[in-house]
C-alpha positions in Angstrom: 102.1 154.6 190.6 101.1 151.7 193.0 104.0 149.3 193.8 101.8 146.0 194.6 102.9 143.0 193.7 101.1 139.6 192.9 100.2 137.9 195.8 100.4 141.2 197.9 97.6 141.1 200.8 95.3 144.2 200.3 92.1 145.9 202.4 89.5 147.9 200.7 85.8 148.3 201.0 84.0 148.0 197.5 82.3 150.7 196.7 80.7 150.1 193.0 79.9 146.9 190.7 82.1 147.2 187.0 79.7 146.6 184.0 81.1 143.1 184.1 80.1 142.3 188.0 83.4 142.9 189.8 83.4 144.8 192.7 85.2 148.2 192.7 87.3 149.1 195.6 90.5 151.7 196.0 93.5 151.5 198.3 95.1 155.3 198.0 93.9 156.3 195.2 94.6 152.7 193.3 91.4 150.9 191.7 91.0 147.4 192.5 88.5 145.0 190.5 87.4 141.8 193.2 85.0 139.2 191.6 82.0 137.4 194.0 82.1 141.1 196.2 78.8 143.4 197.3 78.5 147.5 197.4 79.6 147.9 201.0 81.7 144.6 201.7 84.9 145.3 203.7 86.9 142.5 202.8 90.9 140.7 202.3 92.4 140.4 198.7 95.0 138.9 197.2 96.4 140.7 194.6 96.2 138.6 191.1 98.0 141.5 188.6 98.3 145.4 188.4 98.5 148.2 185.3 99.1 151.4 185.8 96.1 152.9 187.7 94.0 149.6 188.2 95.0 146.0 189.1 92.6 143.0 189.6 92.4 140.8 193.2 91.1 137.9 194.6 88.7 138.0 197.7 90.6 136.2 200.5 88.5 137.2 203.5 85.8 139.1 203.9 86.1 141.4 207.2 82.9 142.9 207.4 79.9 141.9 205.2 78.4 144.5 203.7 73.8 144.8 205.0 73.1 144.1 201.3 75.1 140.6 201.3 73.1 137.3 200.9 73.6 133.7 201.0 74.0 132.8 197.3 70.9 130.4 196.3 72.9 128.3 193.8 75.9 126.0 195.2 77.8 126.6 191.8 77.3 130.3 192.3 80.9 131.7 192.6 82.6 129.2 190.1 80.3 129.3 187.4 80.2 132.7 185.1 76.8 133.0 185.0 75.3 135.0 187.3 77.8 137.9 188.8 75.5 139.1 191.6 74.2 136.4 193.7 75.7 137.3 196.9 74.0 140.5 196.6 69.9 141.3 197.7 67.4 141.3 194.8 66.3 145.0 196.1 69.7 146.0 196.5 70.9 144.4 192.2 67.8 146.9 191.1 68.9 150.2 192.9 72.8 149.4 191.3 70.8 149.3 188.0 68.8 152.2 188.2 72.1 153.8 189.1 73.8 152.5 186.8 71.6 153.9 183.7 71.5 157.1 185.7 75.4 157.5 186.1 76.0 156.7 182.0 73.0 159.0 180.7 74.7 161.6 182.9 78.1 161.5 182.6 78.4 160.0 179.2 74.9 161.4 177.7 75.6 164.6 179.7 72.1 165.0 180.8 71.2 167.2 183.9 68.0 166.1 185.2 66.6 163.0 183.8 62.9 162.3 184.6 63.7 158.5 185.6 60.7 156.2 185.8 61.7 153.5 188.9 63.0 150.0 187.5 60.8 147.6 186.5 61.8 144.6 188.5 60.8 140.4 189.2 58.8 139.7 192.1 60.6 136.4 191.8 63.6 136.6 190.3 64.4 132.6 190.2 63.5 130.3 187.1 62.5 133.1 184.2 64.7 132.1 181.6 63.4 129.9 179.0 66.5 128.9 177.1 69.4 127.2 177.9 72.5 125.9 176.5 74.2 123.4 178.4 77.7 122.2 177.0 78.6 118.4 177.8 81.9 117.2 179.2 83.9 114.7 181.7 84.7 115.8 185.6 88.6 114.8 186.6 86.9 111.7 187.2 86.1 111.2 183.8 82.1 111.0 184.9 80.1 112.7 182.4 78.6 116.3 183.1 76.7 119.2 182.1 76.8 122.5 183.6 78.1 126.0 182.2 81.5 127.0 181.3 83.2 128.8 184.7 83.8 132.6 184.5 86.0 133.8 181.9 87.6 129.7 180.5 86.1 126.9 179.2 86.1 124.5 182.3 82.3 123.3 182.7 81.2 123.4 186.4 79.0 120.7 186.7 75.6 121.8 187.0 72.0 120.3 185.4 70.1 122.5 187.4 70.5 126.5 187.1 68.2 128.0 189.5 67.6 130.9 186.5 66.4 127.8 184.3 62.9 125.9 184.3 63.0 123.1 186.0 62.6 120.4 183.3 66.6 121.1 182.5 67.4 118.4 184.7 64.9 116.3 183.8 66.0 116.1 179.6 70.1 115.9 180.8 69.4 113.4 182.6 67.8 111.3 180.2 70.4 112.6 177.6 73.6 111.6 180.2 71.6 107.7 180.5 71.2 107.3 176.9 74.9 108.7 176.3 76.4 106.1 179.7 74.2 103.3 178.1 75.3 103.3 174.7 79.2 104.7 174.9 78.3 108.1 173.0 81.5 110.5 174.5 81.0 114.5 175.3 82.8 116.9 172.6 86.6 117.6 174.1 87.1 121.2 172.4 91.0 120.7 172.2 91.1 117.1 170.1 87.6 118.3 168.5 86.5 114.7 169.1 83.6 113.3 171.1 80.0 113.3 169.5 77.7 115.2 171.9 78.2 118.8 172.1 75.5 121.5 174.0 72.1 120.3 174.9 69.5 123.3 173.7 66.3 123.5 176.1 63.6 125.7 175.5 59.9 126.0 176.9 57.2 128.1 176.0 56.0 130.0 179.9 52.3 130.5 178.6 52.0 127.0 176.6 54.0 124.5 178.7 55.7 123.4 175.3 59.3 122.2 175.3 61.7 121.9 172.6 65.2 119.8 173.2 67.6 120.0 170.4 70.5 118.4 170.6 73.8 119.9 169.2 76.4 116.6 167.9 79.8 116.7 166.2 78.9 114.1 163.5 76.2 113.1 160.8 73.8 111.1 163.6 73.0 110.3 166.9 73.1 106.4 167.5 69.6 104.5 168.7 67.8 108.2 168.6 64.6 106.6 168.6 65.2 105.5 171.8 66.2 108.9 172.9 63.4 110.4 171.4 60.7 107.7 173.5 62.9 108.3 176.8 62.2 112.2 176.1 58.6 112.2 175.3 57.6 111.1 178.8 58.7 114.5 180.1 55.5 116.3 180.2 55.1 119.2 177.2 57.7 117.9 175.3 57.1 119.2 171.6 59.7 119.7 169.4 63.0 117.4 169.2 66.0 117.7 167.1 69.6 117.4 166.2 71.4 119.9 165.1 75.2 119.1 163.3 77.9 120.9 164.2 81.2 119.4 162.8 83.1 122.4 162.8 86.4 123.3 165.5 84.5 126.3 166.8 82.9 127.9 170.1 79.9 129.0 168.1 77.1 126.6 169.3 75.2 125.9 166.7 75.8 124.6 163.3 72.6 125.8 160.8 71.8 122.0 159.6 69.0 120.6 161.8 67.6 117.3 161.4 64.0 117.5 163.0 63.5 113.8 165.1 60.0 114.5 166.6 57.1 117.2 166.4 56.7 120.2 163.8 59.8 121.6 164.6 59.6 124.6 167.0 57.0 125.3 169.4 55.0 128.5 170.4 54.7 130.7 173.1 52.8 134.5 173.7 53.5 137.8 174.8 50.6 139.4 175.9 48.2 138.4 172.9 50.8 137.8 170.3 51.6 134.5 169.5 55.4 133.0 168.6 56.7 130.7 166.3 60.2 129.8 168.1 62.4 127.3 165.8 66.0 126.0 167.3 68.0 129.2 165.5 65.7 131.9 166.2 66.1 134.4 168.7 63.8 135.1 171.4 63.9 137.2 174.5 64.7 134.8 177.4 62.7 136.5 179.9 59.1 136.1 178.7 57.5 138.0 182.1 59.4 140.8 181.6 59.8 141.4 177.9 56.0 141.5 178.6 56.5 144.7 181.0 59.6 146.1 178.4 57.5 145.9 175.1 54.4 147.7 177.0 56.3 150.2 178.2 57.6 150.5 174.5 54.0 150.7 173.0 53.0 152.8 176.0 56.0 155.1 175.3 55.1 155.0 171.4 51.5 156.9 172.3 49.9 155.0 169.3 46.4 156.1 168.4 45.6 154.0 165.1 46.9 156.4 162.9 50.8 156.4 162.3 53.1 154.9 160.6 55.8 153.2 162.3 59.5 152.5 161.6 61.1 149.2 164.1 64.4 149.0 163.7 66.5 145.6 164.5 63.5 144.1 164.7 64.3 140.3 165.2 61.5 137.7 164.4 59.0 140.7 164.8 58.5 140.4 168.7 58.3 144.4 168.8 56.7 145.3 165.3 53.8 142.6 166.1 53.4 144.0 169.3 52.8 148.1 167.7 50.8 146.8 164.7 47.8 146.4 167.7 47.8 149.9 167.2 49.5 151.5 164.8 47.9 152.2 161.3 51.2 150.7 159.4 54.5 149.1 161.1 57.7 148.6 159.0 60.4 145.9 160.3 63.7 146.0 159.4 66.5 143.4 160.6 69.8 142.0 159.0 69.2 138.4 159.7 67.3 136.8 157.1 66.3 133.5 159.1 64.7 136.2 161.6 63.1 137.9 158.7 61.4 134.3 157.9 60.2 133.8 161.1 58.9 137.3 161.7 56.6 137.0 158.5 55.0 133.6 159.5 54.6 135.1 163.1 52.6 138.1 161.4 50.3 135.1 159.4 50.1 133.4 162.3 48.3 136.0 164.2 46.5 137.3 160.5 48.5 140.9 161.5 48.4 142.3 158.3 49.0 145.9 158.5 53.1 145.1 158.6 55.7 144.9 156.1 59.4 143.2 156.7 62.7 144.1 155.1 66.1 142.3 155.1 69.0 144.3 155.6 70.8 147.4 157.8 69.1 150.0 158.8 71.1 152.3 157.8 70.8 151.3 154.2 66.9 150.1 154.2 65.7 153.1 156.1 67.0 155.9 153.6 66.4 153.9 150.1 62.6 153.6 151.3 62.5 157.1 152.5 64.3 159.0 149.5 62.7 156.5 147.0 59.7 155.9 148.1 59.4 158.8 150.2 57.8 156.4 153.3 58.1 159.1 156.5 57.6 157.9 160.1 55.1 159.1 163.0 57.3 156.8 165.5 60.8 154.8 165.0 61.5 152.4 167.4 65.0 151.2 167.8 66.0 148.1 169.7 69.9 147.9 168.7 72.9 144.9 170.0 75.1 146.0 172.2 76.8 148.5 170.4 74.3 150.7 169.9 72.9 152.2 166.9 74.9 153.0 163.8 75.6 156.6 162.8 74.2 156.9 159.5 70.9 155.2 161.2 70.6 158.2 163.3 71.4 160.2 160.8 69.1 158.8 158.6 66.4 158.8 161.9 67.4 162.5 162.3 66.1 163.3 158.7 62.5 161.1 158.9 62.2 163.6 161.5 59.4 161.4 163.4 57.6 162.9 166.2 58.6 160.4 168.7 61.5 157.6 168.5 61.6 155.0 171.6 64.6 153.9 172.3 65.0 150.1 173.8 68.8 149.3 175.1 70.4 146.7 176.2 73.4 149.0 177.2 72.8 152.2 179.0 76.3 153.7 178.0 76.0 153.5 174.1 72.7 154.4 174.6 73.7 157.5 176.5 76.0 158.4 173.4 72.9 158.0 170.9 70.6 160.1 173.1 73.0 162.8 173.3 73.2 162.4 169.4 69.5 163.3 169.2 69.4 165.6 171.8 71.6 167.9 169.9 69.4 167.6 167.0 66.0 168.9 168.1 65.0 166.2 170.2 64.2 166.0 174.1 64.1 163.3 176.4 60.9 162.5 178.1 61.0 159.3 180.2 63.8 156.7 180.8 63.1 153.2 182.2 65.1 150.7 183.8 63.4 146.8 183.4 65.5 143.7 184.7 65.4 141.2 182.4 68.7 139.4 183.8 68.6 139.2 187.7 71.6 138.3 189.3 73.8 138.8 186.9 74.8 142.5 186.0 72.7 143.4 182.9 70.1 145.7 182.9 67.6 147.0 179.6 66.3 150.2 179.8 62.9 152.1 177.2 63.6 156.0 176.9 61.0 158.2 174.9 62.5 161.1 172.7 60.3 163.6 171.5 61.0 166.0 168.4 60.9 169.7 170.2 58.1 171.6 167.9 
């Protein structure tokens, strides 16, 4: 039992990154979690508050830097919550990662020797997203701002230009913040749930330059949006502008009323040959480059010849199932979300894929009603679950299909280390894993494994 007290000055040397971006150091055999600190950093806290075999500290000093430590790009860097490892080299983010999947496959998975692929990584890691979300609010000056909430409140840090983000963010808030200074319109203040503008939604299409701005108000309408709507057409690309009403006390974003101001309504955007419909609700991967490298590692992974039938699970809008159907004889989609279900059938018309069929509803449910019923088997199941991983009765159910090979996409190597072991016991083998950064800077990581049914 450690007898630190808050404020206590401690010394450590970090020695791992936590799955939320702190770094990890120990002082006799005490864990300590320090935020904005690098693998190898000798450094000053202050201690913040302790539990019984951890506490959490504040970096006061660092005493030696540690050879992987960087100047962070982004001024806002350490106060906003964004991006957790800026202060550490790009090269230096993907060897944690490919750790990291190797250290949960093994000692949660309980795999020996893993034949790891090496990470997929950015040769320029700055300016891949192609969403953001910025929320509106006042300084203590009582200017108006955009920016992102700082780490862990709901503070905005002033910022209209995220390194991560294109740079036509700056451009729209700033028309937004002129037409908002010039006729009186107020930023939403979360605690009296008054104010009319809320978040500012920007997204941009990588391969076809197309922008959509929707803007998220607490009210029926936006005064003189016309205007607006003139000011924000003279940013080049600009496609697709909206409202979208939000009148409810809430941190969820979005409301699901949009009122559609200028253009059809979303815009489009590829990956690889497949083409997008993206609306203001529909998901989409943020990183277009690299979802490009994920999903062909996926199709590689899937070892399609024209001839099987194939089973993608979570699917989304279709981004994966459109992008096996180049090859497979027959792909089945399967997702909860019936807005994504829409969108993934009109993204099948709109590339005349025909040779795939969409279902609403869990997987776990679809999957063995269609394959009891209707006796539909599988050659390959891809699975691309949230965060927690995939459901039990869906591996079960994954376990009885008994397809030859099921890849695996994740956006969390530890639950996915619990699902592989799942299988493993249950006649299959693993045969690659992959690590792909879709998030640099901050301490995400995806990662593509390959199971294959042992004969």
């Amino acid at each position: 039992m450690a007898d630190w007290k808050k404020n206590d000055i401690i010394e450590t040397i970090i020695e791992d990154i936590s799955e939320t971006g702190e770094g990890i150091g120990k002082t006799h055999g005490f864990t300590w979690f320090i935020k904005d600190t690098v693998i190898g950093d000798k450094i000053e806290a202050k201690v913040m508050k302790t539990k019984k075999s951890y506490g959490f500290a504040r970096l006061e000093r660092i005493i030696t830097p540690s050879p992987a430590r960087i100047e962070p790009r982004c001024p806002v860097a350490r106060q906003c919550g964004g991006c957790q490892l800026q202060a550490m080299s790009y090269e230096e983010q993907l060897k944690y990662k490919e750790r990291k999947i190797y250290n949960n496959i093994t000692r949660i998975g309980g795999f020996k020797d893993i034949p790891m692929l090496p990470i997929m990584g950015m040769d320029d890691p700055w300016r891949y997203r192609n969403k953001a979300q910025f929320p509106w609010g006042v300084d203590k000056e009582g200017n108006i701002i955009a920016g992102f909430y700082a780490g862990r409140s709901h503070t905005i840090i002033g910022c209209d230009d995220c390194l991560l983000g294109v740079e036509e963010n700056r451009e729209v808030l700033q028309r937004i913040k002129t037409h908002m200074e010039k006729h009186g319109l107020s930023p939403y203040d979360e605690s009296s749930h008054k104010g009319l503008i809320r978040h500012t939604l920007i997204r941009k299409g990588f391969k076809t330059g197309e922008i959509m701005v929707c803007q998220v108000i607490n009210g029926r309408g936006l005064p003189h949006k016309e205007e607006l709507v003139e000011s924000l057409l003279q940013i080049p690309g600009m496609t697709s502008i909206s409202l979208n009403i939000n009148t409810e006390q809430t941190n969820v974003i979005l409301g699901n009323k949009v009122e559609n101001l200028h253009g059809p309504g979303y815009i489009t955007d590829y990956i690889g040959e497949v083409k997008y419909r993206i609306s203001p609700l529909s998901f989409y991967q943020v990183n277009p480059v690299q979802t490009e490298k994920l999903y062909g590692t996926a199709l590689e992974y899937a070892g399609l010849t024209g001839g099987e039938v194939v089973w993608d699970l979570y699917c989304g809008i279709g981004t994966i199932s459109l992008f096996l159907a180049q090859k497979a004889k027959k792909v089945y989609g399967v997702e909860i979300v019936p807005q994504a279900i829409e969108d993934a059938r009109e993204n099948a018309r709109l590339n005349g894929i025909d040779n795939v069929e969409f279902f609403v509803g869990k997987a776990e449910e679809v999957l063995p009603e269609q394959f009891e019923k209707n006796h539909v088997y599988a050659d390959v199941i891809v699975v691309d679950p949230p965060r927690k991983g995939c459901d039990e009765m869906c591996l079960e159910t994954i376990v009885k299909m008994a397809p030859k090979r099921v890849v695996y996409v994740s956006c969390d190597s530890a639950t996915l280390a619990r699902d592989m072991r799942y299988l493993a016991d249950r006649g299959y083998e693993v045969v690659k894993v992959r690590g792909c950064d879709m998030f640099g800077w901050s301490s995400h990581v995806e990662t593509v494994c390959l199971l294959s049914r042992i004969k």
